[in-house]
C-alpha positions as CSV (number, residue, x, y, z in Angstrom):
1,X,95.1,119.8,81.4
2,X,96.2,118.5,78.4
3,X,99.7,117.2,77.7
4,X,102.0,115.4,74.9
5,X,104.3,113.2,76.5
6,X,106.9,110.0,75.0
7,X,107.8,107.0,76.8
8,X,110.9,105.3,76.4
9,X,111.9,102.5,79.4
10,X,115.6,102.6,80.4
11,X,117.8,100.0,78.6
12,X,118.0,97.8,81.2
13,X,114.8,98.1,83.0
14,X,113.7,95.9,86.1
15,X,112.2,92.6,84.3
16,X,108.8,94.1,86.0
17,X,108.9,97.1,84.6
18,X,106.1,98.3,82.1
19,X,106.7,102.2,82.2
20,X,105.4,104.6,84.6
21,X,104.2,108.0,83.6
22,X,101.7,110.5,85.0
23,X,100.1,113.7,85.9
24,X,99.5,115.0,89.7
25,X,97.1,117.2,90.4
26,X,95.5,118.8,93.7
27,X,99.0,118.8,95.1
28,X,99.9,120.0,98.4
29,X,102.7,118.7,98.9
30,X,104.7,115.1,98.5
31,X,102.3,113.9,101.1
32,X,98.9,115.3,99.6
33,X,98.0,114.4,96.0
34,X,96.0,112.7,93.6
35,X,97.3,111.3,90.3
36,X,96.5,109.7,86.8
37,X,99.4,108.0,85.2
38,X,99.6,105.7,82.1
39,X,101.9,102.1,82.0
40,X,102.6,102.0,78.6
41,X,104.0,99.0,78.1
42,X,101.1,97.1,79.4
43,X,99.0,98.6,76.8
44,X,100.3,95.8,74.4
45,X,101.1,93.3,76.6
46,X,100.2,89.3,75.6
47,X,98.9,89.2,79.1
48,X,94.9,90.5,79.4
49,X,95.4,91.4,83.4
50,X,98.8,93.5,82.6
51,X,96.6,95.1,79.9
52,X,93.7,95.9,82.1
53,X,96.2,97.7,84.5
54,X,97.1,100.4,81.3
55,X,95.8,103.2,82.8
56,X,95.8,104.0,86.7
57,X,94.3,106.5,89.5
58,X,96.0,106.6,92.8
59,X,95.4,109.2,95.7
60,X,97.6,110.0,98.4
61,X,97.2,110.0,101.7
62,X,95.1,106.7,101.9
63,X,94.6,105.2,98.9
64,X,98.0,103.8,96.8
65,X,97.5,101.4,94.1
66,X,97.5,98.3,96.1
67,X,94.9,99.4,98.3
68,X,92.3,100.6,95.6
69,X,93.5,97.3,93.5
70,X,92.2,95.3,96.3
71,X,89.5,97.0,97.7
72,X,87.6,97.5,94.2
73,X,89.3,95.4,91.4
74,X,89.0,97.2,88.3
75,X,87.3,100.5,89.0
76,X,90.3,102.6,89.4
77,X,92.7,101.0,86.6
78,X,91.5,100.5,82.8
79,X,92.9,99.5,79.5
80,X,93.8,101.8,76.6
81,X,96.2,101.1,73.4
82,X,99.6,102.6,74.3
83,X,102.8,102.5,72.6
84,X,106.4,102.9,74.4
85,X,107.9,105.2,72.1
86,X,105.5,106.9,70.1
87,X,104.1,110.3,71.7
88,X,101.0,109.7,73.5
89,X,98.5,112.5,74.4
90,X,96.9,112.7,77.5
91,X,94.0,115.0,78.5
92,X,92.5,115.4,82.1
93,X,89.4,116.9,82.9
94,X,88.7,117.9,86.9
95,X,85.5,119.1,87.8
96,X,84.1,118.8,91.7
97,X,84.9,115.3,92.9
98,X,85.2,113.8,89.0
99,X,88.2,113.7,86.7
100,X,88.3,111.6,83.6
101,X,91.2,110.9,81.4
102,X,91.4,111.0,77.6
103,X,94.1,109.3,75.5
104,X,95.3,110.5,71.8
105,X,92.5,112.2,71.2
106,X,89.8,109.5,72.2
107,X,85.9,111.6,72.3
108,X,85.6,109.4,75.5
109,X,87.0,109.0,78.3
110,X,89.1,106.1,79.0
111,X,89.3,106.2,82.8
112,X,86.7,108.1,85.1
113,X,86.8,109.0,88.4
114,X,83.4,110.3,90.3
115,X,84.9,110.2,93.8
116,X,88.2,111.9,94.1
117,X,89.8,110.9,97.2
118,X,91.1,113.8,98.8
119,X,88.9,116.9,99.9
120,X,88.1,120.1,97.1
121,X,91.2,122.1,97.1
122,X,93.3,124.4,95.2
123,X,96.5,123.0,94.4
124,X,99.6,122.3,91.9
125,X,100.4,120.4,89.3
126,X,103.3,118.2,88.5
127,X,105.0,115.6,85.9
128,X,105.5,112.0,87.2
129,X,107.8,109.4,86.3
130,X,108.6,106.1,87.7
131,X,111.3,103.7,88.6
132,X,113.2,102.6,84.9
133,X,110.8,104.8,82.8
134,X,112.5,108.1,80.9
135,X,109.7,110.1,80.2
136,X,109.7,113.5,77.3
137,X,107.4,115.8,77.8
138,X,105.8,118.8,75.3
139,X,102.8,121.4,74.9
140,X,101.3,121.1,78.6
141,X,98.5,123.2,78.4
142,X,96.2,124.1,81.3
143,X,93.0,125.6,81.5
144,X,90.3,126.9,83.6
């Protein structure tokens, strides 16, 4: 998959906010997915933490955010140089029980994955945007 997207965070965002935006793929339904999204304002952020947190992998049934956070600090979450307003590129690779993410371009990846959460399955894919984030998107492209 491979996607163009701009961030832009609402005028008067929660004073937490840092952007949400992301791709879900393997979905089943609401309940049954596994996602890569991007916080794009913590990719600049004066605070190293926030900045670690840039990019993020989540996985649903059983394994939000806060859980992986906890659980293993750092292996599910990375940093990358992100922009909120300038058109970002993101590119997703899924093979087996790996997916890595690429950001504008980048030869590597910038977050990898080697065990996807939920089972091998066939299934959709959908935009994701979060709470005070307004999210363009362009030239999705997916391939086999």
């Amino acid at each position: 998959m491979k996607l163009l997207w701009l961030v832009i965070l609402r005028k008067t965002p929660p004073p937490l906010a840092r952007g949400f935006v992301g791709i879900a793929f393997r979905v089943v339904d609401r309940s049954r997915f596994e996602r890569f999204y991007i916080r794009p304002k913590n990719g600049r952020s004066d605070d190293q933490l926030q900045r670690n947190h840039s990019t993020q992998y989540i996985s649903i049934p059983g394994f939000p955010w806060n859980k992986l956070r906890s659980e293993t600090p750092g292996k599910y979450e990375s940093y990358v140089d992100l922009v909120p307003g300038q058109w970002t590129t993101i590119k997703i690779q899924v093979t087996g029980q790996t997916a890595k993410m690429y950001v504008n371009g980048s030869d590597q990846p910038v977050l990898i994955v080697n065990d996807l959460k939920q089972p091998l399955t066939k299934g959709a894919i959908a935009l994701w945007v979060g709470p005070g984030t307004i999210a363009h998107f362009a030239g999705l492209k997916v391939t086999p």
